[in-house]
N, CA, C and O atoms as CSV, one atom per row, in Angstrom:
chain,resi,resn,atom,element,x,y,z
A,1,UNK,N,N,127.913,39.187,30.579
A,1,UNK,CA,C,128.247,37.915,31.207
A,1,UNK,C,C,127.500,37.805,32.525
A,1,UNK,O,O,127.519,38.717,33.353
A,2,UNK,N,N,126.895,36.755,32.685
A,2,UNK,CA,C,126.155,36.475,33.897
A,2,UNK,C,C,126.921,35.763,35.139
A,2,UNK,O,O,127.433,34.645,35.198
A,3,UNK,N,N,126.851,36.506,35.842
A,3,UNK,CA,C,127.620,35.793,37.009
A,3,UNK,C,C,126.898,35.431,38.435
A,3,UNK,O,O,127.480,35.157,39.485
A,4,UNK,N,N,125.797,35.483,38.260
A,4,UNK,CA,C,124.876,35.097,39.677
A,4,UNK,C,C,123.477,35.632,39.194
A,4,UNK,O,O,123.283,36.446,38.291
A,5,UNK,N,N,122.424,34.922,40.086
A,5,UNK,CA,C,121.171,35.255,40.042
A,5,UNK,C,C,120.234,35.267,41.408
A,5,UNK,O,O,120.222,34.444,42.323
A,6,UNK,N,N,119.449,36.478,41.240
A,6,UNK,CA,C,118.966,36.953,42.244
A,6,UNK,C,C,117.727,36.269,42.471
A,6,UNK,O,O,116.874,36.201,41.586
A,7,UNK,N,N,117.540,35.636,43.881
A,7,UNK,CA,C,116.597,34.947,43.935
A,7,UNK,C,C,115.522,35.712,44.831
A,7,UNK,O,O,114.575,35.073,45.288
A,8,UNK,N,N,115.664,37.100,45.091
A,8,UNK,CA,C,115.226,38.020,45.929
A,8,UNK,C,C,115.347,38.203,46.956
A,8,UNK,O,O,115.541,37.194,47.633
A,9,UNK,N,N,115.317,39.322,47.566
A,9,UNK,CA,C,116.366,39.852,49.019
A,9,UNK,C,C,117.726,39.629,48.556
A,9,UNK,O,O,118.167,39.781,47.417
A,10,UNK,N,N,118.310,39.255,49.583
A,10,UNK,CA,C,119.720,38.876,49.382
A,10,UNK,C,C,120.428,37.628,49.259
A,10,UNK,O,O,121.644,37.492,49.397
A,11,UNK,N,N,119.554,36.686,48.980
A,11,UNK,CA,C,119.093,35.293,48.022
A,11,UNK,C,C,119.788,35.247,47.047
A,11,UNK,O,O,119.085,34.975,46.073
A,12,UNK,N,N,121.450,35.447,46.628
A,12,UNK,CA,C,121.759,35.473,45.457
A,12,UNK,C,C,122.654,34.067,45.062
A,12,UNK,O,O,123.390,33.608,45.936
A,13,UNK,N,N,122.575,33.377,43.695
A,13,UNK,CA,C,122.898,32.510,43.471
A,13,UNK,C,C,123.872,32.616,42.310
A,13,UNK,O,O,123.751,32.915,41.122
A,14,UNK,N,N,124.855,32.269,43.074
A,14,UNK,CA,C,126.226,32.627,42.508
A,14,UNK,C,C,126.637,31.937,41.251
A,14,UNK,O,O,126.327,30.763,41.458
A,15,UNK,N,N,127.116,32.013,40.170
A,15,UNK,CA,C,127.356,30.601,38.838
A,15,UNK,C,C,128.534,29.912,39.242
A,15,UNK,O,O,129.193,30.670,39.954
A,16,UNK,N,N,129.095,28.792,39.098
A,16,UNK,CA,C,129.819,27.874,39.337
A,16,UNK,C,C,131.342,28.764,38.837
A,16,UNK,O,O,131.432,29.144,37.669
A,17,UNK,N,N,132.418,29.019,39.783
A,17,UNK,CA,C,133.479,29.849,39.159
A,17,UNK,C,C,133.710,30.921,40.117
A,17,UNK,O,O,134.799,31.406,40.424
A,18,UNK,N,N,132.138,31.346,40.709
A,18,UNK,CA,C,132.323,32.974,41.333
A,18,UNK,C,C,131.806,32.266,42.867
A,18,UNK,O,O,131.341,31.183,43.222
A,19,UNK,N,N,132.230,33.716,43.598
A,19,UNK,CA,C,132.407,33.521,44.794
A,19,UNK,C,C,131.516,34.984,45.307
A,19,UNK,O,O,131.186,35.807,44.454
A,20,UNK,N,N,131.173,35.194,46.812
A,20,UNK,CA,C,131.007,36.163,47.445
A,20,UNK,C,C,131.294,35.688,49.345
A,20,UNK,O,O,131.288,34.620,49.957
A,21,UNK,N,N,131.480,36.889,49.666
A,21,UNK,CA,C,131.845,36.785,51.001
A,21,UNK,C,C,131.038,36.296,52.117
A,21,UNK,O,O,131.496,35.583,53.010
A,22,UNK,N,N,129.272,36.877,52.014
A,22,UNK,CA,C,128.711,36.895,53.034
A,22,UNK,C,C,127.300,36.819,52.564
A,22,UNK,O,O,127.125,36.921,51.350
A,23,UNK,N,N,126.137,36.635,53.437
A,23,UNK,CA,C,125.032,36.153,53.180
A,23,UNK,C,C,124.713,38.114,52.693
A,23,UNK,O,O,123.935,38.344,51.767
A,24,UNK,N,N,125.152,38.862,53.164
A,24,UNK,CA,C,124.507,40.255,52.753
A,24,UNK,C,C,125.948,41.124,52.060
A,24,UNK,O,O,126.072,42.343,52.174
A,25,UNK,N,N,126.765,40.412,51.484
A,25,UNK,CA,C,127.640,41.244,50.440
A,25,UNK,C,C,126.769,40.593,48.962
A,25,UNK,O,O,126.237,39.566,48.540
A,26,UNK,N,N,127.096,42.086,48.559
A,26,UNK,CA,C,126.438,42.176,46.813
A,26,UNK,C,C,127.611,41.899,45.548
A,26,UNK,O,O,127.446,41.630,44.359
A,27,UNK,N,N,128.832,42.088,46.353
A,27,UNK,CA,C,129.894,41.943,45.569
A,27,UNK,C,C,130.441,40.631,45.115
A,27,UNK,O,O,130.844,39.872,45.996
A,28,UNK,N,N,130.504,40.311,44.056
A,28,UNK,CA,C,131.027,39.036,43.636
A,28,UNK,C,C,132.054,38.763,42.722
A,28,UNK,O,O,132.199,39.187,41.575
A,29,UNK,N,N,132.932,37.796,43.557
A,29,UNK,CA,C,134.154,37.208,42.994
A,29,UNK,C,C,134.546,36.397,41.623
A,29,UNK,O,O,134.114,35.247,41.543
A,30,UNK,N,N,135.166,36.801,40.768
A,30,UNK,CA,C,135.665,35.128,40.013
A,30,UNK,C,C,136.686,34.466,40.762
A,30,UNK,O,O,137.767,35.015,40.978
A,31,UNK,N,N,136.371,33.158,41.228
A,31,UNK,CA,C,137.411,32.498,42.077
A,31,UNK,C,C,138.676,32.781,41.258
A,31,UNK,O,O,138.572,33.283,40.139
A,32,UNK,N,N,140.235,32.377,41.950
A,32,UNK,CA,C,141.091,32.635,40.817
A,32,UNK,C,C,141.390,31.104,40.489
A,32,UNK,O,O,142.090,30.912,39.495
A,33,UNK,N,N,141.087,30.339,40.975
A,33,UNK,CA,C,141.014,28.522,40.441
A,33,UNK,C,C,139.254,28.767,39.873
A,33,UNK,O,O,138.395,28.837,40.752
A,34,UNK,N,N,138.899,28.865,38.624
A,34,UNK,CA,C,137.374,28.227,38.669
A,34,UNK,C,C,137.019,26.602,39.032
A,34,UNK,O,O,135.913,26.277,39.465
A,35,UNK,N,N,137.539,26.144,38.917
A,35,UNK,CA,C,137.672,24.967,39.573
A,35,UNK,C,C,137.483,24.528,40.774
A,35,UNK,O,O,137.047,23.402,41.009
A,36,UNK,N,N,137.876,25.603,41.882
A,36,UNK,CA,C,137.447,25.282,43.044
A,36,UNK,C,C,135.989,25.576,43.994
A,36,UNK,O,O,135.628,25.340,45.147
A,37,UNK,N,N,135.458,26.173,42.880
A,37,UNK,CA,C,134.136,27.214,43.612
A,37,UNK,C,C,132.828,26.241,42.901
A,37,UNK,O,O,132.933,25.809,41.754
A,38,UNK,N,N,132.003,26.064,43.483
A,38,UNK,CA,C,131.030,25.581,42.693
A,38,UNK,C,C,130.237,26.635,42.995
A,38,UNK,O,O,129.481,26.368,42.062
A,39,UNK,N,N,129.817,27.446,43.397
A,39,UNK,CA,C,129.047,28.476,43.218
A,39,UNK,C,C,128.028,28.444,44.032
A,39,UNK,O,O,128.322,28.266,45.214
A,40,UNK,N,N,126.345,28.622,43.642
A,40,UNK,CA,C,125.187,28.352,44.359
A,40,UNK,C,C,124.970,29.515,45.194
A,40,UNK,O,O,125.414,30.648,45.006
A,41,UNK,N,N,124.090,29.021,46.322
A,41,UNK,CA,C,123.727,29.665,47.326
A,41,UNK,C,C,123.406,28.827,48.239
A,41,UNK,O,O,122.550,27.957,48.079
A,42,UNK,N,N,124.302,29.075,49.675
A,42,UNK,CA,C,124.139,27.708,50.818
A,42,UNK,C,C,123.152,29.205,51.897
A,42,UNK,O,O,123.615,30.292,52.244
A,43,UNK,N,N,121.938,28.714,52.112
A,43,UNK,CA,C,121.502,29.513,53.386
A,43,UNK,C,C,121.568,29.373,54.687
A,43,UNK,O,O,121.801,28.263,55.164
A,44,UNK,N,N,121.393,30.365,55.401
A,44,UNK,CA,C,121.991,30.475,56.898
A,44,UNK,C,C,123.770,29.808,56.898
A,44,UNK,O,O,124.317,29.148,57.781
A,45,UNK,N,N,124.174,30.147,55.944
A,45,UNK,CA,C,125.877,29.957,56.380
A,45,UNK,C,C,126.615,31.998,56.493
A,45,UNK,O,O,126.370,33.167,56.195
A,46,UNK,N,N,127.390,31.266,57.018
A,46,UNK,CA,C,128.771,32.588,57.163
A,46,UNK,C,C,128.655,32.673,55.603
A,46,UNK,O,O,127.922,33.465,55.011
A,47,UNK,N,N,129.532,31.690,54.980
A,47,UNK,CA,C,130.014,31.842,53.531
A,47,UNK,C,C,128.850,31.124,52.741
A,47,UNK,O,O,128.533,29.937,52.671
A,48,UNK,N,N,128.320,32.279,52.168
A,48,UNK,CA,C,127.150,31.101,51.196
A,48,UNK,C,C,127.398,30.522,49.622
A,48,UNK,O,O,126.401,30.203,48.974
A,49,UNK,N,N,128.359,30.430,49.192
A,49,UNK,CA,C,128.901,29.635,48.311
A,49,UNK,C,C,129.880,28.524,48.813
A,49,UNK,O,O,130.714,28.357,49.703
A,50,UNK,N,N,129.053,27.530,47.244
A,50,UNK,CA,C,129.675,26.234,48.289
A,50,UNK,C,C,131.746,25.674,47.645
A,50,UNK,O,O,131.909,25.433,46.449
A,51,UNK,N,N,132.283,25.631,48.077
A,51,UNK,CA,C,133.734,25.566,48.150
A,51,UNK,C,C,133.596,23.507,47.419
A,51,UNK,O,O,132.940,22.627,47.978
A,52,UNK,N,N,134.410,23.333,46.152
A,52,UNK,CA,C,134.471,21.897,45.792
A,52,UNK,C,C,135.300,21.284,46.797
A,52,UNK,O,O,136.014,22.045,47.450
A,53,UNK,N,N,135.353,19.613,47.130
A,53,UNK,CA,C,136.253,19.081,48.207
A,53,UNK,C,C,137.355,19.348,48.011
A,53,UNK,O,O,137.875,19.590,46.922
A,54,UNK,N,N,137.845,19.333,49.066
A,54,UNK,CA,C,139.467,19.933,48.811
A,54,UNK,C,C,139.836,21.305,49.567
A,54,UNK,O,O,140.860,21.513,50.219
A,55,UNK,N,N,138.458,22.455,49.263
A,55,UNK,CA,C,138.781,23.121,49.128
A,55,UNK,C,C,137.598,24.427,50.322
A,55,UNK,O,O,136.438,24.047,50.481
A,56,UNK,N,N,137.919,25.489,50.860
A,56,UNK,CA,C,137.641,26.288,51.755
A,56,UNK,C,C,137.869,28.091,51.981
A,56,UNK,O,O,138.673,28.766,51.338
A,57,UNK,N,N,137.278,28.419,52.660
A,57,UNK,CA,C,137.513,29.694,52.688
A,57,UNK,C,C,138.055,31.093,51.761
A,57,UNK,O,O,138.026,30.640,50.617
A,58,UNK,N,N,138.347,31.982,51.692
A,58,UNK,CA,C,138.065,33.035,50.782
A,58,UNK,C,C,138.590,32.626,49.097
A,58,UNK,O,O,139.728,32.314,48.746
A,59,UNK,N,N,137.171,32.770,48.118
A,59,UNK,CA,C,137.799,32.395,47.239
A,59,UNK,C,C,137.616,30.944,46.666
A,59,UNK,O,O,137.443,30.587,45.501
A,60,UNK,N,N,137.718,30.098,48.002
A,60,UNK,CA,C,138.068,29.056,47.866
A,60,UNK,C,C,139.389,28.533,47.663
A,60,UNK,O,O,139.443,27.399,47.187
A,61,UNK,N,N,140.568,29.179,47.951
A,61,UNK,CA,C,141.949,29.049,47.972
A,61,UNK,C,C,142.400,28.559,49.096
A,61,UNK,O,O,143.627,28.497,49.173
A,62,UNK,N,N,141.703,28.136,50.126
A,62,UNK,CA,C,142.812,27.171,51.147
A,62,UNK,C,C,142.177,25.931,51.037
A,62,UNK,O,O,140.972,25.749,50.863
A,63,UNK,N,N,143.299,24.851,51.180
A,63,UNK,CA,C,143.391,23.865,51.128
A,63,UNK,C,C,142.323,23.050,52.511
A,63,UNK,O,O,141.837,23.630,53.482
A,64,UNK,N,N,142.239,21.919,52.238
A,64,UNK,CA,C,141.569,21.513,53.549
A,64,UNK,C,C,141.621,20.261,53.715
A,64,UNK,O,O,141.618,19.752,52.594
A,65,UNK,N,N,141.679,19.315,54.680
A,65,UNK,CA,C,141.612,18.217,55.305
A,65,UNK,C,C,139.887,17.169,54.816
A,65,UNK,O,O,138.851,17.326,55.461
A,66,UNK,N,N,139.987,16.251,53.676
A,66,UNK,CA,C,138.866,15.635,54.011
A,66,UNK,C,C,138.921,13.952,53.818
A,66,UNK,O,O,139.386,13.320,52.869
A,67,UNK,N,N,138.473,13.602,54.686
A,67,UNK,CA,C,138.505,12.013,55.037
A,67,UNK,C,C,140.093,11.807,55.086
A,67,UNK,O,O,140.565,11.135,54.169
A,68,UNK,N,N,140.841,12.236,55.911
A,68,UNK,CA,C,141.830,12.369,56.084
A,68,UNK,C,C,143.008,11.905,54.906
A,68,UNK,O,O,143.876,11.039,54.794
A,69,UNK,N,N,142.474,13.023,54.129
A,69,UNK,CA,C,143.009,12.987,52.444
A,69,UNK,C,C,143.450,14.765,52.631
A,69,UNK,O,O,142.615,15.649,52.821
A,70,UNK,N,N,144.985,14.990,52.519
A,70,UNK,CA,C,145.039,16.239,52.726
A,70,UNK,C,C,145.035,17.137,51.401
A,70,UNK,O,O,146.159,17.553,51.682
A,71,UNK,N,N,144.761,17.770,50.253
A,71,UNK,CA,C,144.085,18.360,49.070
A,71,UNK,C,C,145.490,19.645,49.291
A,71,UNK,O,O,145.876,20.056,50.385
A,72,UNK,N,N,145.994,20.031,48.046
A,72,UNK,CA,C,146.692,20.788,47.598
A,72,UNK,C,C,146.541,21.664,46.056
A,72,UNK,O,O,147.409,22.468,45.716
């Protein structure tokens, strides 16, 4: 099962579902919502997978504030 792809260095591009922590962790997550993770690779961020609206931080399990629409 493929769960990310290496775009070289530490360039890795995560599949829609999975998660990782940091621009230089190798370890990767299955979100536990797949639903909330779209995956990818965002560069020069803290967290380089991108989180669907609604949604934030580890995992992608906290909730978040957008257009002052509060997401649960």
């Amino acid at each position: 099962m493929k769960n990310a792809e290496c775009q070289g260095g530490l360039s890795i591009v995560v599949d829609e579902g999975f998660w990782r922590a940091s621009n230089t962790s190798e370890n990767i997550y299955q979100c536990l919502s797949r639903s909330s993770c779209h995956g990818g690779y965002v560069e020069n961020s803290l967290i380089p997978v991108e989180c669907k609206e609604g949604y934030t931080g580890p995992l992608c399990q906290v909730c978040t504030f957008y257009e002052e629409e509060k997401y649960m």
